[in-house]
Steps between C-alpha positions, in 0.01 A plus 500: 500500500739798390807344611440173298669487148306290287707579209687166605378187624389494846488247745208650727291379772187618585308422881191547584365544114138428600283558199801557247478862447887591556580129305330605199718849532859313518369225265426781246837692550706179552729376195449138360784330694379691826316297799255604733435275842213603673441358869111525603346352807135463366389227322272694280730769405773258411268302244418805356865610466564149311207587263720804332713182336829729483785223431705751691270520809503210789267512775584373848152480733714539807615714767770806431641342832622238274643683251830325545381173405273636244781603352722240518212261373442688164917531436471839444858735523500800703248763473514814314180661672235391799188666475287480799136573623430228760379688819816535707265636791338209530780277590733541847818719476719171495290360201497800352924493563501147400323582183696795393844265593386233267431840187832583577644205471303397151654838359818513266730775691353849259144328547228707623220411718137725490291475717134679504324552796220672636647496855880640552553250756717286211778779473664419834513122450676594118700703678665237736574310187604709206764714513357769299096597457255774405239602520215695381086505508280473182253785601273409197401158662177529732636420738876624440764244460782471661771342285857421585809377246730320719860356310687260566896582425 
C-alpha cells in the first residue's frame, strides 16, 4: 500500500477482502473522516467483514462486476485508492477488462489501483486500461506475488 497517503482522509475501496486481513490494515492506517468500501462475493466473508463494526467501513456482498452500482448505491465520491485481490485468472479476459473499466472509472484522476496476484495474467488487462502501471513481485510470499500499481491520471 506504499503509494497510499493515509496522512489524509481516504476514500478507498477494497475487492475481494475475503477474511478482512488487508481491511483491518487500511482501517488501522485510515484517518477518522476516511471510508473504506469493501465489495465481497461470499456470504460468509461479508458477515464477518460487518462484525469489525468500523462506522467507516460498508460492506457490499456483491460482485466487483458491479462496482459501478455499488458505488453509486452507497453515494460515495471518487476514489482515492482500489485495492484488489479477487482472482483475475479466474474470470474471462473481457470480465477481467470489464472489471478493471469499472476500477478505473470509480478512481479520482491521481487514484491508484493495486492489485495482488498470484498469476501475472492481470497486468495486461491493467494495461489496456491505465495509462501508467508497475510492476514488481513480492519474493517473500510462498508463492511470490505479483503486484501491480496502476493510476489513473
Amino acid at each position: 500500500c506504499r503509494p497510499i497517503d493515509f496522512a489524509r482522509p481516504l476514500t478507498m475501496i477494497e475487492l475481494g477482502p475475503g477474511n478482512g486481513a488487508f481491511t483491518r490494515y487500511l482501517l488501522s492506517r485510515g484517518t477518522a473522516d476516511s471510508r473504506l468500501l469493501a465489495v465481497e462475493l461470499n456470504p460468509t466473508f461479508a458477515a464477518a467483514l460487518r462484525s469489525l463494526n468500523d462506522a467507516r467501513l460498508a460492506v457490499a456482498n456483491d460482485s466487483a462486476e458491479r462496482l459501478a452500482a455499488i458505488i453509486e448505491g452507497h453515494e460515495l465520491p471518487p476514489a482515492d485508492a482500489v485495492i484488489s485481490g479477487i482472482p483475475l485468472s479466474w474470470m474471462s479476459g473481457e470480465r477481467q477488462r470489464e472489471v478493471m473499466r469499472q476500477v478505473f472509472q470509480a478512481l479520482k484522476v491521481g487514484g491508484v489501483c493495486i492489485v495482488y496476484q498470484f498469476s501475472p495474467q492481470a497486468g495486461a488487462h491493467l494495461r489496456a486500461v491505465f495509462p501508467r502501471v508497475e510492476q514488481f513481485r513480492v519474493w517473500r510470499n510462498l508463492p511470490p506475488l505479483v503486484v501491480w500499481y496502476a493510476y489513473r491520471s
